[in-house]
C-alpha positions as CSV (number, residue, x, y, z in Angstrom):
1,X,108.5,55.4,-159.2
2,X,109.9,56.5,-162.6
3,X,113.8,55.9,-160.5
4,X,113.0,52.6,-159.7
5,X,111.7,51.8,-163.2
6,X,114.5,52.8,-164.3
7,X,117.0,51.4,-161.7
8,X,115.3,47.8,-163.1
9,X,115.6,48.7,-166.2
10,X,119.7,49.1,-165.8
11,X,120.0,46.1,-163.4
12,X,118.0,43.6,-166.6
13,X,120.2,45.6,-169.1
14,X,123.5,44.8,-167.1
15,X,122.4,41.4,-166.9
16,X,121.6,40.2,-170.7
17,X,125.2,42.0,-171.2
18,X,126.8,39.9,-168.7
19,X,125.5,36.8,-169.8
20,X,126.2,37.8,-173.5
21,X,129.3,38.5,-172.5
22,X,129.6,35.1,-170.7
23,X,128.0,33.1,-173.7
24,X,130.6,34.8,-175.9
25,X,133.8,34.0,-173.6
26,X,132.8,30.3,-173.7
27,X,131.7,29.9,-177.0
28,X,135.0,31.3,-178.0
29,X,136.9,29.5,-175.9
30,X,134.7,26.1,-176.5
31,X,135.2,26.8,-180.0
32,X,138.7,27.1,-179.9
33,X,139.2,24.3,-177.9
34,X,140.2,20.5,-179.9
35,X,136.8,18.5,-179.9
36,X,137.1,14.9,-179.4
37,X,133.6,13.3,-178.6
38,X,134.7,9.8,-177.2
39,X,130.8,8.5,-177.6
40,X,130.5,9.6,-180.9
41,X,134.0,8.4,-181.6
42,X,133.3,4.4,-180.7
43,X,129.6,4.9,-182.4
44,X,131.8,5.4,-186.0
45,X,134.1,2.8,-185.4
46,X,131.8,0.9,-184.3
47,X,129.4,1.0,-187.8
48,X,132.3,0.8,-189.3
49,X,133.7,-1.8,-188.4
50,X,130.6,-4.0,-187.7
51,X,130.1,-5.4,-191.6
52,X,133.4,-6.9,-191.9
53,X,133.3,-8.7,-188.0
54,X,131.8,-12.3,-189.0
55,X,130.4,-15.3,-187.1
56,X,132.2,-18.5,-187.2
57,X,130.0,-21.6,-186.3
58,X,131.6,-25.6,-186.7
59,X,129.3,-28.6,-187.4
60,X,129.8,-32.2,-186.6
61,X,128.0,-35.3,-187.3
62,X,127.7,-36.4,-183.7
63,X,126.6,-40.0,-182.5
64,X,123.6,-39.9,-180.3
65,X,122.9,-43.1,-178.2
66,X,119.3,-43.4,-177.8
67,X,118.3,-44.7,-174.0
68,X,115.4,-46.9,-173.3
69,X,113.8,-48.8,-170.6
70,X,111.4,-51.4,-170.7
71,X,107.9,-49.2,-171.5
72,X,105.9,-50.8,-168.0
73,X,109.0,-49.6,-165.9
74,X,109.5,-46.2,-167.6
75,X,106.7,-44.2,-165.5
76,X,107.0,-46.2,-162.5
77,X,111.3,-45.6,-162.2
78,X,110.4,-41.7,-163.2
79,X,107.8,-41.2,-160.0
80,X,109.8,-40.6,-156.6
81,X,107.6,-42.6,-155.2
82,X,107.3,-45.7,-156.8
83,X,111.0,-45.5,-158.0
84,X,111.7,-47.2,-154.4
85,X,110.5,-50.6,-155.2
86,X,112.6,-51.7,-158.1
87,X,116.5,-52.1,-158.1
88,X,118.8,-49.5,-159.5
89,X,119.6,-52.1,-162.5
90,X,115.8,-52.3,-163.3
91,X,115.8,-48.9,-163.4
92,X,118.9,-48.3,-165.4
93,X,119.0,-46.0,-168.6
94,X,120.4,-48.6,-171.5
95,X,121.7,-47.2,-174.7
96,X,120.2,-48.9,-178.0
97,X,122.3,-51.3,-180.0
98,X,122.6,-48.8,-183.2
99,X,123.7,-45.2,-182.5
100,X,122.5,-42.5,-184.9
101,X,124.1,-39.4,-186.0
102,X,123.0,-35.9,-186.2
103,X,124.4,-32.8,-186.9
104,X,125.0,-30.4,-184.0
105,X,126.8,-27.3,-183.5
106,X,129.9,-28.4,-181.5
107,X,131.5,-24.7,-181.5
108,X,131.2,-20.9,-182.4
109,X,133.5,-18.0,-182.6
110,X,134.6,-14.4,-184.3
111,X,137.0,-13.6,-186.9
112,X,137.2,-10.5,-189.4
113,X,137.9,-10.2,-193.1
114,X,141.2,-9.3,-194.1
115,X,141.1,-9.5,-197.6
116,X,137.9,-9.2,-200.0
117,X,137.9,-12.4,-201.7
118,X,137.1,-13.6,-198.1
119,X,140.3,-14.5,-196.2
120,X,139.3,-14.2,-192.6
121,X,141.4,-14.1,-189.5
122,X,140.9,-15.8,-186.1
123,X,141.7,-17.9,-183.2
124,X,143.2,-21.4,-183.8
125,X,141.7,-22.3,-180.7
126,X,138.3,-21.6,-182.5
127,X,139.0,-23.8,-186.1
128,X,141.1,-26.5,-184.4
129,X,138.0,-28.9,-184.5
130,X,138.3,-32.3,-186.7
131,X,135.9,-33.0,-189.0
132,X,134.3,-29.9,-188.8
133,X,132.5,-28.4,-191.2
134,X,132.7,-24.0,-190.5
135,X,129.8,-21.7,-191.7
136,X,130.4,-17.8,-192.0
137,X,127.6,-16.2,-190.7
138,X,128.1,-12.2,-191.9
139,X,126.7,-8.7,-190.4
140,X,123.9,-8.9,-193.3
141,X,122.6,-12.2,-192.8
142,X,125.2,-13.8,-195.2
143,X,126.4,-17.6,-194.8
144,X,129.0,-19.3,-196.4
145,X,131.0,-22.5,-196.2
146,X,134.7,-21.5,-195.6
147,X,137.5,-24.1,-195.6
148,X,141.0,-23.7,-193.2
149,X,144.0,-22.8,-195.0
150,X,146.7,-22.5,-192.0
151,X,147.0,-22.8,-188.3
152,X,149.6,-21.3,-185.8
153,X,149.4,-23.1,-183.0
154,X,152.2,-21.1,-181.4
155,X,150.6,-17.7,-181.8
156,X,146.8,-19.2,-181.8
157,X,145.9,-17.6,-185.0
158,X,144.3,-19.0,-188.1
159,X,143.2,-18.1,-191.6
160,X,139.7,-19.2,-193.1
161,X,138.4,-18.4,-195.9
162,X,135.4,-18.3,-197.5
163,X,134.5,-20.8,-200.1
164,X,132.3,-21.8,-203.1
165,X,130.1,-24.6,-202.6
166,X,128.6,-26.1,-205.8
167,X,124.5,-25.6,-205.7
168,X,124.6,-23.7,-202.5
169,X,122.6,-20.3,-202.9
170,X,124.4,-19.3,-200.0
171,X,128.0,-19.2,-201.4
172,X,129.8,-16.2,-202.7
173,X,129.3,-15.3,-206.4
174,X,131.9,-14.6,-209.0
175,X,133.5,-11.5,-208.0
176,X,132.0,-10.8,-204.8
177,X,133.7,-8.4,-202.7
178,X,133.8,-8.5,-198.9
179,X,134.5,-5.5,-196.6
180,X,137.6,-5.5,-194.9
181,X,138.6,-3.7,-191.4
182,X,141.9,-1.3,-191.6
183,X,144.7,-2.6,-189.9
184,X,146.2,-0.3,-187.3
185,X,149.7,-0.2,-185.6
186,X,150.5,-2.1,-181.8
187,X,153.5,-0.9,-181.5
188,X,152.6,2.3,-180.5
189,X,149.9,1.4,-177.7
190,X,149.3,3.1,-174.9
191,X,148.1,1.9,-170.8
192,X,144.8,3.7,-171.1
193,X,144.1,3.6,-174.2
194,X,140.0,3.0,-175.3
195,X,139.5,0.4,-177.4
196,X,136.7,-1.6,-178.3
197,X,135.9,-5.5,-179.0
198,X,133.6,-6.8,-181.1
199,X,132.6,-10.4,-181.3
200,X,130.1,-13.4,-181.2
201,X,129.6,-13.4,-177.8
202,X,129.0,-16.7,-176.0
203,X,128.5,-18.0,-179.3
204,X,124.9,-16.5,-179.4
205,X,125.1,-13.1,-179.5
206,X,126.7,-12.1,-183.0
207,X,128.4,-8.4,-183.0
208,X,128.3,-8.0,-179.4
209,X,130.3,-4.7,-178.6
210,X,132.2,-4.0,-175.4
211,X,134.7,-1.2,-174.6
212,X,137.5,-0.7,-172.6
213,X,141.0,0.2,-172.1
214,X,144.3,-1.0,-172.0
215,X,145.1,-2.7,-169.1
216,X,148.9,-3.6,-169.3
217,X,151.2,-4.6,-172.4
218,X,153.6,-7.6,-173.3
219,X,151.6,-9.7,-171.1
220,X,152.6,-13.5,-170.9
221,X,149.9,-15.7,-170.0
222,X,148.9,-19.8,-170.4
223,X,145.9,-20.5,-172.4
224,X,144.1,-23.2,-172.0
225,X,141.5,-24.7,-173.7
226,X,139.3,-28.1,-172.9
227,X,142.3,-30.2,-174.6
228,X,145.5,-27.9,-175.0
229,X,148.0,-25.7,-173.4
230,X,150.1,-23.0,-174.8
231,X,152.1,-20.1,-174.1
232,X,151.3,-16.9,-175.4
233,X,153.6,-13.8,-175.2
234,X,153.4,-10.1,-175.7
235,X,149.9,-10.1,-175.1
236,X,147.3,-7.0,-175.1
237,X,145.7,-6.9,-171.9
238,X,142.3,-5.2,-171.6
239,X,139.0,-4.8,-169.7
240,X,136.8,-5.0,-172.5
241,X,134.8,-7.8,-171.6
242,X,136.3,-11.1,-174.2
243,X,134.4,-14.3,-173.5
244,X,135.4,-17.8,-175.7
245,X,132.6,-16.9,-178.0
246,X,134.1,-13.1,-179.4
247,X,137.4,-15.2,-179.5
248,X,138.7,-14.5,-182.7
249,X,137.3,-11.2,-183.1
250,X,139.1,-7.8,-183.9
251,X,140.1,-5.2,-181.1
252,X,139.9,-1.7,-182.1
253,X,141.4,1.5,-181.6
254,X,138.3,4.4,-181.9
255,X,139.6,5.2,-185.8
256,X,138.5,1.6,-186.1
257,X,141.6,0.1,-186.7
258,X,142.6,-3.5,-185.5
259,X,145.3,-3.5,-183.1
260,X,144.9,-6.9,-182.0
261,X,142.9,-10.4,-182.2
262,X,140.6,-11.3,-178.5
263,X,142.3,-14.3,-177.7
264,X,141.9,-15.1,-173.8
265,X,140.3,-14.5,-170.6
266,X,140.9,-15.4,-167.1
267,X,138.9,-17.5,-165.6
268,X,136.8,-16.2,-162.6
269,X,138.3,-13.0,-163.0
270,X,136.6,-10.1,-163.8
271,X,137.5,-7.7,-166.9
272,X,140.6,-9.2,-167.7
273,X,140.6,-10.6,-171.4
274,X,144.3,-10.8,-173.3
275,X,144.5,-10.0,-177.2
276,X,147.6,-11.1,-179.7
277,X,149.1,-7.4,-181.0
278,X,148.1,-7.2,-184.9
279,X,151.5,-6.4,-185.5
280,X,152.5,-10.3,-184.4
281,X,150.2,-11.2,-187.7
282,X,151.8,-8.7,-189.9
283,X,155.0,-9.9,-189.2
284,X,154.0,-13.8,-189.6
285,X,152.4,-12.8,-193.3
286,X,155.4,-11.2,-194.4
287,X,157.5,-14.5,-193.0
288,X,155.6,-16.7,-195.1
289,X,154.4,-18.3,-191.6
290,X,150.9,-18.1,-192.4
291,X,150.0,-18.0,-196.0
């Protein structure tokens, strides 16, 4: 009895020493090894980033044609039923005589703050609206009027910045500072690559965050939007999911960095959005192009 207690007691000794053993080996070697937590990586770039990603919205006084009928034939041409006795000219929609406006949203996009007296990059595509007024909507609940200073139709960028509006409790005060994202390096990029996009997607949805790779580089692609075409070169392409409302918005590297500006998406494709290299804008700054 005693042999076998003590045959036990060997074989549960042996084992806490193996496992020790074991737990030291790997702590070691885990220890040793180079961390790099990709979760925890795009979590920080993410808060980082998030404050100086803004929403862009445009206004327009838009004429709305108010329809009437005659009152006795309004029910009668709405009910299936009794819509089959009368013509289709009795039954006809006709606009009033005197059109009314009333201020709508007539688009929405991204950009990101560049400098902290409020200069804001982003799509031309996104500002190239007449007689538009834009509102910057910020991570905090901010908004501000914001005038367009320049447009580059050929690279489909734009600068807006943020203005002061006389009476408006919303505009920025004397010596306000805005947070501004780093600005990281495209020439460098690799096919593989995680980044991230931030964005207002669908125009609803402000600071949406997707994440991705890179797909391919120096892509050449034809945007289109409802009224232009133009031919964009040396294009990012990822699968971070872009959509026309994050247009405008920064794409990251997982330091946080922008590497490029969400420009495009195919249409009926799936995962394949297109950003301009951020190295394209540095170059068009220090040209003067865009001032």
């Amino acid at each position: 009895m005693k042999k076998i207690r003590l045959s036990l007691s060997v074989f549960i000794l042996l084992n806490v020493l193996a496992v020790t053993a074991v737990g030291m080996f790997f702590g070691y070697a885990f220890n040793r090894a180079p961390i790099f937590n990709d979760e925890e990586a795009v979590v920080r770039a993410v808060r980082q980033s998030a404050p100086a990603v803004v929403s862009i919205v445009a206004t327009q006084d838009v004429l709305i044609f108010q329809r009437k009928r005659a009152g006795f034939l309004q029910d009668f041409c709405n009910d299936p039923f009794f819509r089959q006795f009368f013509t289709p000219s009795e039954c006809t929609v006709q606009p009033t005589p005197s059109p009314q406006t009333q201020r709508q949203q007539v688009g929405a996009g991204t950009g990101f703050l560049v400098r902290a007296d409020g200069l804001i990059v982003t799509n031309k595509h996104v500002v190239d609206i007449d007689k538009a007024d834009f509102t910057i909507l910020t991570n905090d609940g901010g908004k501000y009027p914001a005038k367009v200073l320049a447009k580059d139709p050929l690279h489909d960028l734009a600068l807006i910045k943020i203005e002061p509006s006389a009476g408006s409790t919303s505009s920025p005060q004397a010596g306000e500072s805005f947070p501004v994202l780093p600005v990281g390096d495209s020439d460098n990029l690799q096919i593989g690559q995680s980044v991230i996009a931030i964005g207002n997607a669908l125009g609803e949805f402000s600071n949406t965050v997707s994440r991705g790779v890179i797909s391919g580089l120096s892509r050449s692609i034809m945007a289109r939007t409802a009224t232009t075409s133009e031919k964009l070169d040396q294009l990012i392409q990822t699968d971070a999911a872009i959509n026309p409302g994050n247009s405008g918005g920064p794409l990251l590297n997982l330091r946080g960095e922008v590497i490029g500006v969400n420009t495009a998406i195919v249409q009926g494709a799936q995962s394949v959005g297109f950003a301009i290299p951020i190295n394209q804008i540095k170059k068009l700054f220090e040209a003067g192009e865009i001032k």
